[in-house]
DRENTORKOL-3810 file (N, C-alpha, C; in nm, 4 decimals):
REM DRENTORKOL-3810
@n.u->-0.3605; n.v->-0.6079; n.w->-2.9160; ca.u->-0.2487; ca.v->-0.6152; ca.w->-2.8224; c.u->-0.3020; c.v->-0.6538; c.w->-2.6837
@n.u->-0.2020; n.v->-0.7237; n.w->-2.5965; ca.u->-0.2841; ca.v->-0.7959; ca.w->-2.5067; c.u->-0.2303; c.v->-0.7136; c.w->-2.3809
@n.u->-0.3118; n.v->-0.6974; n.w->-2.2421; ca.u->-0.3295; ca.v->-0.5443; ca.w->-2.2027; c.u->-0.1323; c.v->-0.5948; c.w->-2.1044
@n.u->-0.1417; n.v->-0.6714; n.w->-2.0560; ca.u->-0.0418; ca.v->-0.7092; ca.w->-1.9761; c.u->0.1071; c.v->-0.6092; c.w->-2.0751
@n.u->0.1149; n.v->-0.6261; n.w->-2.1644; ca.u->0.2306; ca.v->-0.5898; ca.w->-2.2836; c.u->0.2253; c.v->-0.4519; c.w->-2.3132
@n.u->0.1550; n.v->-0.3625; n.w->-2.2707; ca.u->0.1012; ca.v->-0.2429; ca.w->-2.3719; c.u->0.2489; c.v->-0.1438; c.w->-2.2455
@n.u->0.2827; n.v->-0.0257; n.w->-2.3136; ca.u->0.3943; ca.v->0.0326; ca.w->-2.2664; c.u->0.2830; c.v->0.1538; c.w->-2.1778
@n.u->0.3860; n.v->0.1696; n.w->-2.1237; ca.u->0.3237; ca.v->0.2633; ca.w->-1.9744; c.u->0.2377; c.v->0.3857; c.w->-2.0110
@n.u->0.3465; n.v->0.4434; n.w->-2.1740; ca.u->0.2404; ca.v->0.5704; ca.w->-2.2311; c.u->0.1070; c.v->0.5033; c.w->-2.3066
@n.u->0.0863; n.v->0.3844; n.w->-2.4011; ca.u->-0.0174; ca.v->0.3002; ca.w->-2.4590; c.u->-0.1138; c.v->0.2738; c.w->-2.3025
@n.u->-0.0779; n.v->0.2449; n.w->-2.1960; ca.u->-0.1898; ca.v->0.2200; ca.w->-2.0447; c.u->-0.2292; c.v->0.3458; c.w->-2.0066
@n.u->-0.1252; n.v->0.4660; n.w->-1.9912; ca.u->-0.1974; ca.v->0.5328; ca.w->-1.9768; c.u->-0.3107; c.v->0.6017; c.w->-2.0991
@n.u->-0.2740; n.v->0.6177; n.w->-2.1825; ca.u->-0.3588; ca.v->0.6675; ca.w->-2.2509; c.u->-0.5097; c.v->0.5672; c.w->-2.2698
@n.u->-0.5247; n.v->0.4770; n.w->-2.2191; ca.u->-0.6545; ca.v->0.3644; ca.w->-2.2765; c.u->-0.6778; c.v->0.4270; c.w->-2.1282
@n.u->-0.5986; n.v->0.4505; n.w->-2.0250; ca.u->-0.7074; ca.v->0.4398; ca.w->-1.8403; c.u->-0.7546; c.v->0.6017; c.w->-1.8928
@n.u->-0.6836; n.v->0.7104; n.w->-1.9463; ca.u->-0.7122; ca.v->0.8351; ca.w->-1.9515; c.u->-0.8694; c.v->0.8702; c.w->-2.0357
@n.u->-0.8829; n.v->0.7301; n.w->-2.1465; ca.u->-0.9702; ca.v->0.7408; ca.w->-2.2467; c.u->-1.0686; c.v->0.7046; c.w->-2.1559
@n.u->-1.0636; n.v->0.6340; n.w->-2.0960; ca.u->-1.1540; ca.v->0.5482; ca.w->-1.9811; c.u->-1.2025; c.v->0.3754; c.w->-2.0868
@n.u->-1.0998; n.v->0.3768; n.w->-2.1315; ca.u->-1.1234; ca.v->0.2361; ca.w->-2.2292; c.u->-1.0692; c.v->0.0803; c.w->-2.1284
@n.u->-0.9956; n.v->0.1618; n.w->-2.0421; ca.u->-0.9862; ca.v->0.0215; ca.w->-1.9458; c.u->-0.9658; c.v->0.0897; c.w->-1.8218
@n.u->-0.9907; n.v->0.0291; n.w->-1.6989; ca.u->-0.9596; ca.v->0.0151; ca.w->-1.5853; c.u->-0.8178; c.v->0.0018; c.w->-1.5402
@n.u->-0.7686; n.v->0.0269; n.w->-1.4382; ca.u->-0.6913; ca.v->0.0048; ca.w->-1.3647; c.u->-0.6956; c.v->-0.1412; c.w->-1.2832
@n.u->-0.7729; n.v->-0.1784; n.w->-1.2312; ca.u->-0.8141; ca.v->-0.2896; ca.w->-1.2123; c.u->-0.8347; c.v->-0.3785; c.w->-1.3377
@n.u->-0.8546; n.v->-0.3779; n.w->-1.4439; ca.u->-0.8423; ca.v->-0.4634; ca.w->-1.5254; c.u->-0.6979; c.v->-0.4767; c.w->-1.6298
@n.u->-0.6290; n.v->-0.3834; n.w->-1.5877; ca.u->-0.4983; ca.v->-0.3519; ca.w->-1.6092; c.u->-0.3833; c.v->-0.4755; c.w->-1.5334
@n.u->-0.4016; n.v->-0.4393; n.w->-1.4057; ca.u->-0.4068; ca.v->-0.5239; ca.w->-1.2964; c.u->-0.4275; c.v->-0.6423; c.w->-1.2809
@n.u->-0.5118; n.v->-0.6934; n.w->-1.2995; ca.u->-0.5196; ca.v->-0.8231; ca.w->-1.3690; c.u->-0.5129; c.v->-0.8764; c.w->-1.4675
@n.u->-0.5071; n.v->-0.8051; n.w->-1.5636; ca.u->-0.4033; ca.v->-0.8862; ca.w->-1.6810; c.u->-0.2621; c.v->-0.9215; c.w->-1.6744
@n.u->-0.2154; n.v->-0.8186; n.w->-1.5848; ca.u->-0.1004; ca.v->-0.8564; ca.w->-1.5437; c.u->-0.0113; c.v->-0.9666; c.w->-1.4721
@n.u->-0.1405; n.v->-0.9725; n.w->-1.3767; ca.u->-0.1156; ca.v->-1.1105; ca.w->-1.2337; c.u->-0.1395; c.v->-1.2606; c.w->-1.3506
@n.u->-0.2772; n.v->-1.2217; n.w->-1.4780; ca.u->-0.2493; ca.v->-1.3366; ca.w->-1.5084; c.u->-0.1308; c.v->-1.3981; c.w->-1.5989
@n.u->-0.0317; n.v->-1.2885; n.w->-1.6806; ca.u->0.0682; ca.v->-1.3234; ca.w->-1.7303; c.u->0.1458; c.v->-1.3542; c.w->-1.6436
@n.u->0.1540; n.v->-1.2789; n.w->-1.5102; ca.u->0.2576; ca.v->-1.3904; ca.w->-1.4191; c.u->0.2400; c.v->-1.4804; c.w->-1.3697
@n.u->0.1223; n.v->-1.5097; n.w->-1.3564; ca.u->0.0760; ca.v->-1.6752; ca.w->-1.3306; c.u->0.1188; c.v->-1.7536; c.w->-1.3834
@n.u->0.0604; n.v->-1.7269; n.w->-1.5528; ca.u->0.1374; ca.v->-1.8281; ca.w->-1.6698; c.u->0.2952; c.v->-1.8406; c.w->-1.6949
@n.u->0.3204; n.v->-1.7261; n.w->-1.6718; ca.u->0.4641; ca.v->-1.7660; ca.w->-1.6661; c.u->0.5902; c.v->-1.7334; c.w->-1.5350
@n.u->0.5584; n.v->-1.6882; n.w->-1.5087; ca.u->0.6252; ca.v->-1.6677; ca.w->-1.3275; c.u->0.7038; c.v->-1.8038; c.w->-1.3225
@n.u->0.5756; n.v->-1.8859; n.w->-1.2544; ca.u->0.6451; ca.v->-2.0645; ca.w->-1.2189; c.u->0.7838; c.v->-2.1306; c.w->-1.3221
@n.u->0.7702; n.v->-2.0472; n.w->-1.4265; ca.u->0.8493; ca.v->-2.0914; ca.w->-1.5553; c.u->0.9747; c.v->-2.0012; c.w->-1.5239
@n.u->0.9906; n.v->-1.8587; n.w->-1.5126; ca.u->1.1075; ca.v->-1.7799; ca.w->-1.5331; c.u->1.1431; c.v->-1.7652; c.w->-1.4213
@n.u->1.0467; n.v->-1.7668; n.w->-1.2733; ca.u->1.0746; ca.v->-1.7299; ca.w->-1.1105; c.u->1.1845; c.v->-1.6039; c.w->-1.1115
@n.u->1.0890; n.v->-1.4731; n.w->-1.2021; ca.u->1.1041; ca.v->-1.3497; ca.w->-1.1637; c.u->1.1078; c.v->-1.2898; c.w->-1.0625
@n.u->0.9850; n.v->-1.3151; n.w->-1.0197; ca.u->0.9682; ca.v->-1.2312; ca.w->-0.8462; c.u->0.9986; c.v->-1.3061; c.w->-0.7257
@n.u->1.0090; n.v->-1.2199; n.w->-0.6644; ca.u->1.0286; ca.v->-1.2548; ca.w->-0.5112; c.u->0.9445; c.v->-1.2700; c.w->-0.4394
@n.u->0.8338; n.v->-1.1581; n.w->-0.4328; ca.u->0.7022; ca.v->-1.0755; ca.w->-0.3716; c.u->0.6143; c.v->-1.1057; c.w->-0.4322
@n.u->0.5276; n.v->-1.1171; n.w->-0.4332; ca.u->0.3837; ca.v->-1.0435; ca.w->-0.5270; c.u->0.2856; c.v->-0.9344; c.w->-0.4090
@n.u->0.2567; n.v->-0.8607; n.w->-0.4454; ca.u->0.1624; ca.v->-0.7826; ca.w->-0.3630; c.u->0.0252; c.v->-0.7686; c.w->-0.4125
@n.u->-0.0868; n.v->-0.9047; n.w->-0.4428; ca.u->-0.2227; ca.v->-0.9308; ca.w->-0.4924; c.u->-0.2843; c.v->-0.8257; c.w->-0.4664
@n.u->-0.3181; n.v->-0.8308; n.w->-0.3504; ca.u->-0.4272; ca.v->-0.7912; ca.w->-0.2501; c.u->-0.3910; c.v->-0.6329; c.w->-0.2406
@n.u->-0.2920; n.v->-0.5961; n.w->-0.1862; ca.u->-0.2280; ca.v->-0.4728; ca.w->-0.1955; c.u->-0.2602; c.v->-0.3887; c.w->-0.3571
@n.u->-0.2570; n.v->-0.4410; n.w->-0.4391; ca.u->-0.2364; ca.v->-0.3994; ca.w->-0.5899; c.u->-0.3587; c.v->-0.3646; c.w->-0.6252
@n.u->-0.4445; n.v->-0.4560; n.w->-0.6097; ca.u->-0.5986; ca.v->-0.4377; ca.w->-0.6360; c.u->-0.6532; c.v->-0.3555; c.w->-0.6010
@n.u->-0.6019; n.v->-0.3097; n.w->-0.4636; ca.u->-0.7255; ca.v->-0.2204; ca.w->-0.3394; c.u->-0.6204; c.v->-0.0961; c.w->-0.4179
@n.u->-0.5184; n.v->-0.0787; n.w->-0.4661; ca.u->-0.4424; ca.v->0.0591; ca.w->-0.5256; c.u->-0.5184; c.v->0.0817; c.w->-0.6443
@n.u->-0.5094; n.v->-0.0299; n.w->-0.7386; ca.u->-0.6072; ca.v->-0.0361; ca.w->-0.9057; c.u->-0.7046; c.v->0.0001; c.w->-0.8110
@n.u->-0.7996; n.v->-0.0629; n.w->-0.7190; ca.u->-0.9774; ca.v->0.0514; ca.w->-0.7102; c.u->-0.9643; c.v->0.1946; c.w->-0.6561
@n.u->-0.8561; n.v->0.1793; n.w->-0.5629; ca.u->-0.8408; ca.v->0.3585; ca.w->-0.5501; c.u->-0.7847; c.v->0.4548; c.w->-0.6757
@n.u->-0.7296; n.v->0.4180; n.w->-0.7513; ca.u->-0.6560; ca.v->0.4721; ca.w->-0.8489; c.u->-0.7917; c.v->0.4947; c.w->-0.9627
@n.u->-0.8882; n.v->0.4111; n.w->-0.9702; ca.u->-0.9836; ca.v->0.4484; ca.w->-0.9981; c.u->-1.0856; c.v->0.5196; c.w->-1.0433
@n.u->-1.0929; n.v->0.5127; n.w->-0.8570; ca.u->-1.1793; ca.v->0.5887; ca.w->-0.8045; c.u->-1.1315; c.v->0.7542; c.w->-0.8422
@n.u->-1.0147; n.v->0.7762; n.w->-0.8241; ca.u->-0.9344; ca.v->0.8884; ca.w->-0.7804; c.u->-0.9670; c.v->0.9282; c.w->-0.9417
@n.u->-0.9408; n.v->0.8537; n.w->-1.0513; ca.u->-0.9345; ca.v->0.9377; ca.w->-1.1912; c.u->-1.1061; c.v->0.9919; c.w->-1.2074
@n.u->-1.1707; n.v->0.8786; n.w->-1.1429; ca.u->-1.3544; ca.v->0.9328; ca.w->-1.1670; c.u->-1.3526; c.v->1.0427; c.w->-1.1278
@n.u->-1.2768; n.v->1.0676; n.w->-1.0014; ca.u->-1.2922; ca.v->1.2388; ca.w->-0.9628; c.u->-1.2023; c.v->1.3168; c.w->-0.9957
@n.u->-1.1179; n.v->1.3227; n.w->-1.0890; ca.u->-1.0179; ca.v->1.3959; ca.w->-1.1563; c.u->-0.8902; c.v->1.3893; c.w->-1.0416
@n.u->-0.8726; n.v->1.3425; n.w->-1.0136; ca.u->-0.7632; ca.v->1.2793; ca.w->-0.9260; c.u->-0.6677; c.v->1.2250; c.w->-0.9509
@n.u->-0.6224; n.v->1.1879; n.w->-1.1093; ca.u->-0.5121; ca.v->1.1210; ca.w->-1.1244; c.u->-0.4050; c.v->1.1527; c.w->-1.1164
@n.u->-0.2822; n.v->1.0924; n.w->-1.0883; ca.u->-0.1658; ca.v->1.1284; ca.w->-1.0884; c.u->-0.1204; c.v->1.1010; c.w->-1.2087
@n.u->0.0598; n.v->1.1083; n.w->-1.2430; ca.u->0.1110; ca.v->1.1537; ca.w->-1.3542; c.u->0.0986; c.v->0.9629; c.w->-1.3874
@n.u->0.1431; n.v->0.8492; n.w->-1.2606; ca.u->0.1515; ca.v->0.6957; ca.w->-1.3031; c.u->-0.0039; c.v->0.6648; c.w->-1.2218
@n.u->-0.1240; n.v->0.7138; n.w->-1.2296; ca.u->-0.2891; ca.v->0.6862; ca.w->-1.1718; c.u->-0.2579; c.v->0.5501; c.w->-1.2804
@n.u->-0.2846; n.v->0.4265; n.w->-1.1608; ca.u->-0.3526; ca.v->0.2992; ca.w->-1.2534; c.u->-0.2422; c.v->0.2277; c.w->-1.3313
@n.u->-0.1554; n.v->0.2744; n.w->-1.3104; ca.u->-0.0171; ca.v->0.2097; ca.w->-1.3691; c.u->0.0403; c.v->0.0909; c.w->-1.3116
@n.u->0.0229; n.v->-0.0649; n.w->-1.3164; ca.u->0.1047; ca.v->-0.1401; ca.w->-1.2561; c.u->0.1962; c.v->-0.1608; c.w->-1.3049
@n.u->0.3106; n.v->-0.1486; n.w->-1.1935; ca.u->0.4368; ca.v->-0.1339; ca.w->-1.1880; c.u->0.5477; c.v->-0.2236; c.w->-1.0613
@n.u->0.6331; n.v->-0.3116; n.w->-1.1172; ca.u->0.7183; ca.v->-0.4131; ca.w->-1.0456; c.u->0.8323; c.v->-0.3451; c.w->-1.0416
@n.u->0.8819; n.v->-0.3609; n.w->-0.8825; ca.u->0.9965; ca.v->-0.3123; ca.w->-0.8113; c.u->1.0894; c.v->-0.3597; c.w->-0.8184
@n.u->1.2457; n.v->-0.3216; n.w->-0.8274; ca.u->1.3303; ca.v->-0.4107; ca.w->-0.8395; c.u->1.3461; c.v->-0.4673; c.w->-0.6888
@n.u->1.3968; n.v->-0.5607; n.w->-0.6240; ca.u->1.4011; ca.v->-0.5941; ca.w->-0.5003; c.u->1.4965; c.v->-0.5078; c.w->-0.3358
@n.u->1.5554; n.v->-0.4381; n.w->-0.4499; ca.u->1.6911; ca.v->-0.3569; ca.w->-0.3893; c.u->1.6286; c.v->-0.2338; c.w->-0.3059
@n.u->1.4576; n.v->-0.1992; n.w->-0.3188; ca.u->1.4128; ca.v->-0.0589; ca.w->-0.2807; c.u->1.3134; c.v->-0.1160; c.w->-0.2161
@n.u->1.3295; n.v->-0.0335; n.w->-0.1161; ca.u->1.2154; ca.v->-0.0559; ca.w->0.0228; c.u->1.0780; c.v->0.0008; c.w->-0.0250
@n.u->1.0284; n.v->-0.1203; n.w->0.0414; ca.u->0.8528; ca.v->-0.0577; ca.w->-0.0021; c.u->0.7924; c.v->-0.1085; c.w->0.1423
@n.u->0.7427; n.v->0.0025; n.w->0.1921; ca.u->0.6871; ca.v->-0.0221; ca.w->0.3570; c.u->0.6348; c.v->-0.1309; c.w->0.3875
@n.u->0.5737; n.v->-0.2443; n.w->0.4045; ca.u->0.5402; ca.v->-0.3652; ca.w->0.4804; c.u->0.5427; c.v->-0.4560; c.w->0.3803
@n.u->0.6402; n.v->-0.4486; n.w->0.2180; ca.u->0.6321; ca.v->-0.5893; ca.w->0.1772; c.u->0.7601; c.v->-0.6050; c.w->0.1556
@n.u->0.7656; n.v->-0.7423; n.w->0.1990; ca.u->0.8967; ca.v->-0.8039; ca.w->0.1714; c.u->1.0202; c.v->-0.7975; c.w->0.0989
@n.u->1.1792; n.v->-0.6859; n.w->0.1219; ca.u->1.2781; ca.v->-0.6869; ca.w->0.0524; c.u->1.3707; c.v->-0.7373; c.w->0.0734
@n.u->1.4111; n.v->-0.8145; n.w->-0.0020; ca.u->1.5296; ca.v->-0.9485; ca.w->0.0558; c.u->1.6706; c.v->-0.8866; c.w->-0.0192
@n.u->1.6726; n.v->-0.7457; n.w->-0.0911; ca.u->1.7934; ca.v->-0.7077; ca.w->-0.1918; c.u->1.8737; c.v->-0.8732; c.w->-0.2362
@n.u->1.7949; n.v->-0.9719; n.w->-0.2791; ca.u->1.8737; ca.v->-1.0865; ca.w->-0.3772; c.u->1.9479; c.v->-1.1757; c.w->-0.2542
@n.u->1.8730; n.v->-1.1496; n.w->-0.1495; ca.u->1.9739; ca.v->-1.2339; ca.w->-0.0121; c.u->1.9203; c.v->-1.2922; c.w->0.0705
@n.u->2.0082; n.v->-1.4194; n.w->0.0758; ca.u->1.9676; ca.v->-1.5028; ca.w->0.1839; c.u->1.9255; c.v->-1.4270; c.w->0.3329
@n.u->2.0312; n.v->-1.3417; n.w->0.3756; ca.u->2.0524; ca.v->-1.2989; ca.w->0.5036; c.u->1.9074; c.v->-1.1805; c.w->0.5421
@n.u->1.8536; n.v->-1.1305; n.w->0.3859; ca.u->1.7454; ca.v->-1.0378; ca.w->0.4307; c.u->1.6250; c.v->-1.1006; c.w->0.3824
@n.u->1.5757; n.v->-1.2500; n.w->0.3999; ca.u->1.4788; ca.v->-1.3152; ca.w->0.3174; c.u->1.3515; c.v->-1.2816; c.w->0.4032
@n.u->1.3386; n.v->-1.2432; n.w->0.4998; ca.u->1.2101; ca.v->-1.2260; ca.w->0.5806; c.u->1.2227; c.v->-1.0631; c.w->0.5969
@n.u->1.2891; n.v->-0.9643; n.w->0.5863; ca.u->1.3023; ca.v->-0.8218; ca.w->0.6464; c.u->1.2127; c.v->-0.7373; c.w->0.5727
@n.u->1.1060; n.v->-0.6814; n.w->0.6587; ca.u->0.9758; ca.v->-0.6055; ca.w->0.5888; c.u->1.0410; c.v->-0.4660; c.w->0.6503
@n.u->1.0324; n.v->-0.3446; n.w->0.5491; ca.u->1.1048; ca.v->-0.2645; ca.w->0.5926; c.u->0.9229; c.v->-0.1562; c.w->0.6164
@n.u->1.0149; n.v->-0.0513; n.w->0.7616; ca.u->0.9432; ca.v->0.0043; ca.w->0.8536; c.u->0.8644; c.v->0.1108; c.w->0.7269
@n.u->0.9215; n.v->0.1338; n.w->0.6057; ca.u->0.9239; ca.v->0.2473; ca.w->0.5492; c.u->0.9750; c.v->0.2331; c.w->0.3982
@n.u->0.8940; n.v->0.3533; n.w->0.2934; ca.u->0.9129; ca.v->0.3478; ca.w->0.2131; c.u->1.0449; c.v->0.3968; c.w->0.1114
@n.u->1.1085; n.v->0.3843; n.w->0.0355; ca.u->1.2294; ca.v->0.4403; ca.w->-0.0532; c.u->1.1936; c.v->0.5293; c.w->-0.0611
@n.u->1.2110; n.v->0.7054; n.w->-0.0786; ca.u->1.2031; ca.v->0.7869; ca.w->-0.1933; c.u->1.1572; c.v->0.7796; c.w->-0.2750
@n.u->1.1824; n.v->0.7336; n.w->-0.3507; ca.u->1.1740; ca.v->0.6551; ca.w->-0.5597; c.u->1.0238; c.v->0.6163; c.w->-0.5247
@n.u->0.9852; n.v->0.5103; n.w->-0.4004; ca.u->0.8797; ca.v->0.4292; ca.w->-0.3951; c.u->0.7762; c.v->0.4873; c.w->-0.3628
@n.u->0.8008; n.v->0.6077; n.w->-0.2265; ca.u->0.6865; ca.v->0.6820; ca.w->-0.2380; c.u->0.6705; c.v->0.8327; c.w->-0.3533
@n.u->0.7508; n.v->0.8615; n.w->-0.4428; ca.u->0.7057; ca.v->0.9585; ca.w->-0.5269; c.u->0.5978; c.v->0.8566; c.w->-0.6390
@n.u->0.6329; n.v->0.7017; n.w->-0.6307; ca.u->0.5314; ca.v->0.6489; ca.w->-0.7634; c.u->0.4325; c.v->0.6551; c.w->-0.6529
@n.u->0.4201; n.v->0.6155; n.w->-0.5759; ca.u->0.2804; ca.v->0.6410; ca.w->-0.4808; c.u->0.2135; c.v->0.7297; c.w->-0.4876
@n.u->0.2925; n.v->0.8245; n.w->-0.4744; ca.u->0.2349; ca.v->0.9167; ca.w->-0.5103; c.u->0.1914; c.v->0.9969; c.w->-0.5815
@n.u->0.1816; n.v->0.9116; n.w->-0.6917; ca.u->0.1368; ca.v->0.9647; ca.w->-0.7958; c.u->0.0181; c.v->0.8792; c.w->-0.8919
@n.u->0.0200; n.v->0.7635; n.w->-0.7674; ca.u->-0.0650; ca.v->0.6483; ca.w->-0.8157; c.u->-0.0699; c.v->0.5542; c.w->-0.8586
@n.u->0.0626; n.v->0.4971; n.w->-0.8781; ca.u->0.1236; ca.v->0.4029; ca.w->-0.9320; c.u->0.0272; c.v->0.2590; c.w->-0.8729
@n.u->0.0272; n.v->0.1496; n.w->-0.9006; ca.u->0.0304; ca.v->-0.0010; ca.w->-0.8722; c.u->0.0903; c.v->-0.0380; c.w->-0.8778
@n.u->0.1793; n.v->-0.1183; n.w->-0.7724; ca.u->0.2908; ca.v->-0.1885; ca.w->-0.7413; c.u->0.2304; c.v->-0.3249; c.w->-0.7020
@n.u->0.2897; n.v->-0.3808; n.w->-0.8210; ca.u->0.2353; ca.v->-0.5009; ca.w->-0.8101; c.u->0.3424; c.v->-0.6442; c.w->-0.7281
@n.u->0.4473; n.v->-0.5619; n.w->-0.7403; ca.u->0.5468; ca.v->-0.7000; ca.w->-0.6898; c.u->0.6948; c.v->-0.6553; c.w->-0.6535
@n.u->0.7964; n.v->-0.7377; n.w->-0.6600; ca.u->0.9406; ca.v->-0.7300; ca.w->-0.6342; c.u->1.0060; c.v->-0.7876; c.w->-0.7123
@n.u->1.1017; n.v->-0.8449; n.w->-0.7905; ca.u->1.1504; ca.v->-0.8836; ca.w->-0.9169; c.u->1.2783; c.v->-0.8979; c.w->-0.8335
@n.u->1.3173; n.v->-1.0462; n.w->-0.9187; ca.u->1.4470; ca.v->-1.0435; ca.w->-0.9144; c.u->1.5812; c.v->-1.0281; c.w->-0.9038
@n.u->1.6778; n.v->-1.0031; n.w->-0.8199; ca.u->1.8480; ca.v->-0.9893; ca.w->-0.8558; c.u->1.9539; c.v->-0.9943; c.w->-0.8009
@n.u->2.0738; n.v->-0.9794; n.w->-0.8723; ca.u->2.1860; ca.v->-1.0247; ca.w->-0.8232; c.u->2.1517; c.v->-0.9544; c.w->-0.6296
@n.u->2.2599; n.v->-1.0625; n.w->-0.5831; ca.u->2.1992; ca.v->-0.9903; ca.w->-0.4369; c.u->2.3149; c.v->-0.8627; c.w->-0.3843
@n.u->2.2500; n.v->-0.7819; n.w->-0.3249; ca.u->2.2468; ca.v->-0.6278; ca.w->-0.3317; c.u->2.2715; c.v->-0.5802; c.w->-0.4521
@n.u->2.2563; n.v->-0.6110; n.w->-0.5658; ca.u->2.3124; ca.v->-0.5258; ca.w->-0.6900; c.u->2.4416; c.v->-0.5327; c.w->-0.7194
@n.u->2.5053; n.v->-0.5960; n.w->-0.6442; ca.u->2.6503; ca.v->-0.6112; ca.w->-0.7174; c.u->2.6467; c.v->-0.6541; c.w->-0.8290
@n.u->2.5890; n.v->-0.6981; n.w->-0.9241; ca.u->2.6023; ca.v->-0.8004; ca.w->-1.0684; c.u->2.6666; c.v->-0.9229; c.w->-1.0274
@n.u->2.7159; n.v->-0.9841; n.w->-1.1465; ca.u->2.7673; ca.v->-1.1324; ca.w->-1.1479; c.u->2.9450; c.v->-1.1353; c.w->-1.1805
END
């Protein structure tokens, strides 16, 4: 099974075994959206750089018994929830540049718990549907 696909309880249990990384988690991921991103134009965001330096702390943090309940988990945001300095446009023209001061609720409990947030995803704009 190829690591990008594996379900959140199958990741954690391989980062818990210590059979993969978080960082290599992480990048299996960026490269399935590479390959296909340009094709479906899911996201909005990507957060590379941000994601990586979380996969080496998330890490680090399980080497020292530090993990949280999502340690090493990458995980894509829907666009509608604020995540402190990256880009949420909630599906709209009118909020296409607005980096919010601060995080959601929702956004900092996965933080806090270790999550990798790797991006922003797609949608109707503010959530109204179609």
């Amino acid at each position: 099974m190829e690591l990008f696909s594996l379900s959140l309880e199958q990741a954690k249990d391989l980062l818990e075994k210590g059979e993969v990384s978080s960082v290599e988690l992480t990048d299996a991921v960026y490269s399935q959206i590479d390959r296909v991103d340009p094709h479906v134009k899911s996201y909005t965001t990507l957060c590379r750089e941000q994601a990586l330096q979380q996969a080496e702390k998330s890490d680090e943090e399980r080497k020292e018994g530090r993990a949280g309940l999502l340690s090493g988990i990458p995980l894509s945001i829907k666009d509608v929830l604020c995540t402190q300095g990256v880009r949420t446009t909630c599906g709209s023209k009118m909020l296409e540049n607005f980096i919010p001061p601060y995080d959601a609720t929702v956004i900092s409990r996965v933080k806090d718990e270790g999550a990798v947030i790797v991006g922003k995803v797609a949608m109707d704009e503010f959530a109204m549907g179609s």
